[in-house]
Structure formats: structure tokens, C-alpha cells
C-alpha positions, 0 to 999 in steps of 0.5 A: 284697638280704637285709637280714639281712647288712646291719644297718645297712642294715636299722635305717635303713629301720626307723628311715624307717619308724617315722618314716614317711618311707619311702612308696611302694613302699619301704614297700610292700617293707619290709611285705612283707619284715616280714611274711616276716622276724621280724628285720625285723618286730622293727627296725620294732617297736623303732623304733616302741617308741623314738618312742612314748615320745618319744624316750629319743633326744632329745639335750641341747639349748639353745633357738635365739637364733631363739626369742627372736628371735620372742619379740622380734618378737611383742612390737614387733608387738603395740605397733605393733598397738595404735599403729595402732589408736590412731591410726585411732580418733583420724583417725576422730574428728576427722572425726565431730566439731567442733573444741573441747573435746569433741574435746579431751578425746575425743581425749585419752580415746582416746590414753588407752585406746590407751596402756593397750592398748599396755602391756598387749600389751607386758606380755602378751607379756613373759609370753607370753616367759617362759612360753616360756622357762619351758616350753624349760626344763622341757621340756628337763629332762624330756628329759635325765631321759628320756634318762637312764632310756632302757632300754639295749636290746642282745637282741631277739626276736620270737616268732611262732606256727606261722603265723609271726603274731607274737605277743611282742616282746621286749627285754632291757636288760642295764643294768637286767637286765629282760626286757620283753615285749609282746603283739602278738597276740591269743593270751589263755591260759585262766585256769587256764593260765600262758604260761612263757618258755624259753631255748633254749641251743645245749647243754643243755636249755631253761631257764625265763626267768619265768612271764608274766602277762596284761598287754599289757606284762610285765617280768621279771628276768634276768642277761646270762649267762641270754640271752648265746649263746642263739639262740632264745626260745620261750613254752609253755602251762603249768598256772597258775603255770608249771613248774620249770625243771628239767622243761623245758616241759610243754605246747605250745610255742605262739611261737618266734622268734631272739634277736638282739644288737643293736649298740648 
């Protein structure tokens, strides 16, 4: 079966093996067919892009009525343990000492301690509760703030070299208008050289997307209208500083590779 013709068949085995619940020889498969595919190779990197920042995807969610369940019990087991604990101390007593007021006041000492202990286990985990609860309600803010800045990602590429060893994923999220691109490879231009993006229109000559520096992860600004109808992205090796666009790439066009559009 070519994965190409079936999306979503192709995003529910990217998505299975990011997660890592695709194993065997489905897994053995997908890599094989990633390795020979660069549509392939790109659904695996944006899924592993999408869970390694812990989920952009996470819904809005109250907590369980489970947690406080637990909570509830943690407090009535904690008060039992300190009962019992008291009342071993006090039958252990009896048997090591005569009756009388020694004993009395022994035992009175004891229940004491073991009523001090009980509270204390209550109002710690009274604490350990609201400090829960507390956390449930940060943790969900956080996730709501997350998935309200999830970059919107609809184009993907990823750019492999002659030897179809991919080198740079990129993205674009047409919301925010950013380009993001990431290494992949180990490619590193000399310092007096500068890696420069290119669209590659179907009519027309290339045009240059932005001149990329030496981080692992690069953003650049651009519109829709720039990548729309653009089958193909490709990054070539410039003097520092790049080249106008005007006079289309100078150097060697060191990756190539298809831009994709996403159903979102």
C-alpha cells in the first residue's frame, strides 16, 4: 500500500509511532518506508515535534472526582494507621508493666502521643490534598495557556540531500506567518558561507524565503501567498549574508525535498 494516497492512514501510523505503540514488524515497516519516503519521514517528525513539547494537543480537562476519592482515602488510611499504632503500644504496655499509676499515667502519655500523631497525619494529608488540587489547577492553566499558542502547523517539508539523508524539517504555521525549520542533519556551512531558502514555484523563477543562521532551530518570516502552490523548497550554499532574490541561487543547491499542505 502507498501511504501517500491515504493521509490519514499515514498520520495514524506517524502519530503510533511517536507515541511508540507501533512495535514489531509495523514498526520495522513504517522505518523502512521513512527512510525511502520523505513524506513519510516528515508525518513521524511532526508527531514527535507535537509530543515533545507535551502537547500543544492537550484538551480543557476538570480533574476526576477519582482524585479526590484517593485524597479522601489517604486521609482515613493515615488516621486508622496512627489508631492502630496506638493501640499495639498501649496492649504492649499493659503486658511489660503492673497495674497502678505508672501504668496509668504511661498509658495516658501514650494515647496522648498516638492522638498527636493521628492529627498530624490528618492535617498532613489535608495538605498533601490541597497541594494537589493546587498543582491539577496550575497544571491545567498551563495546558489551556499551551494550547492556545500551539503553532498551527498546515506546510511541511522535509529537505534531504542528494543521498536522500534528511537534513531540515520545516514548518509553517500561516496564523503566526513563521517559517520554522530545524536540523536534522549534521551539515554545518563554513563560516563565510550562509545557507539561503528558495521557493521553487511551478512558473517563475526561484524565490528566496530568508537566509538561515547556525542554530539547530531557525524561524523566518513569511506570508501564505509565499509558500501557497509551491511544490518544492530547496536550501543552497551562498556567500555570507545570502544572495537577492532577484539573481536566484548562486551556489549548490545542497537539500531539496516537496512542501506538503497539511489537512488540519
Amino acid at each position: 500500500m502507498n501511504l501517500i494516497q491515504h493521509p490519514e492512514l499515514l498520520d495514524r501510523l506517524a502519530s503510533s509511532y511517536a507515541l511508540g505503540t507501533l512495535r514489531g514488524g509495523a514498526r520495522r515497516r513504517f522505518e523502512a518506508l521513512a527512510r525511502e519516503q520523505a513524506p513519510v519521514r516528515a508525518a513521524a517528525l511532526i508527531w514527535q515535534s507535537r509530543l515533545s513539547s507535551l502537547n500543544e494537543l492537550q484538551p480543557q480537562a476538570q480533574p476526576s472526582s477519582a482524585v479526590w476519592t484517593r485524597i479522601d482515602n489517604l486521609v482515613q488510611g493515615e488516621k486508622q494507621s496512627a489508631a492502630q499504632q496506638a493501640v499495639r503500644a498501649q496492649t504492649a504496655l499493659a503486658a511489660a508493666e503492673p497495674a497502678g499509676l505508672g501504668g496509668w499515667l504511661r498509658s495516658l502519655t501514650v494515647w496522648r502521643t498516638a492522638t498527636a500523631a493521628g492529627a498530624f497525619a490528618t492535617i498532613a494529608a489535608v495538605s498533601v490534598g490541597i497541594g494537589m488540587r493546587q498543582e491539577l489547577g496550575t497544571e491545567i492553566a498551563r495546558l489551556q495557556t499551551q494550547l492556545q499558542s500551539a503553532p498551527q502547523i498546515e506546510y511541511v517539508a522535509v529537505l534531504a540531500d542528494d543521498k536522500a539523508a534528511a537534513s531540515m524539517l520545516v514548518t509553517f504555521d500561516p496564523k503566526a506567518k513563521k517559517l520554522t525549520l530545524q536540523r536534522v542533519g549534521a551539515y554545518q556551512e563554513a563560516g563565510d558561507r550562509s545557507l539561503q531558502l528558495w521557493a521553487l514555484p511551478p512558473g517563475g523563477g526561484p524565490k528566496s524565503l530568508g537566509v538561515l543562521g547556525s542554530d539547530k532551530l531557525l524561524r523566518l518570516t513569511a506570508g501564505e501567498s509565499d509558500v501557497r502552490e509551491v511544490p518544492t523548497l530547496a536550501i543552497s550554499l551562498e556567500p555570507k549574508g545570502g544572495v537577492p532574490s532577484e539573481t536566484g541561487p548562486t551556489g549548490p543547491v545542497l537539500f531539496k525535498g516537496a512542501l506538503i499542505q497539511k489537512m488540519l
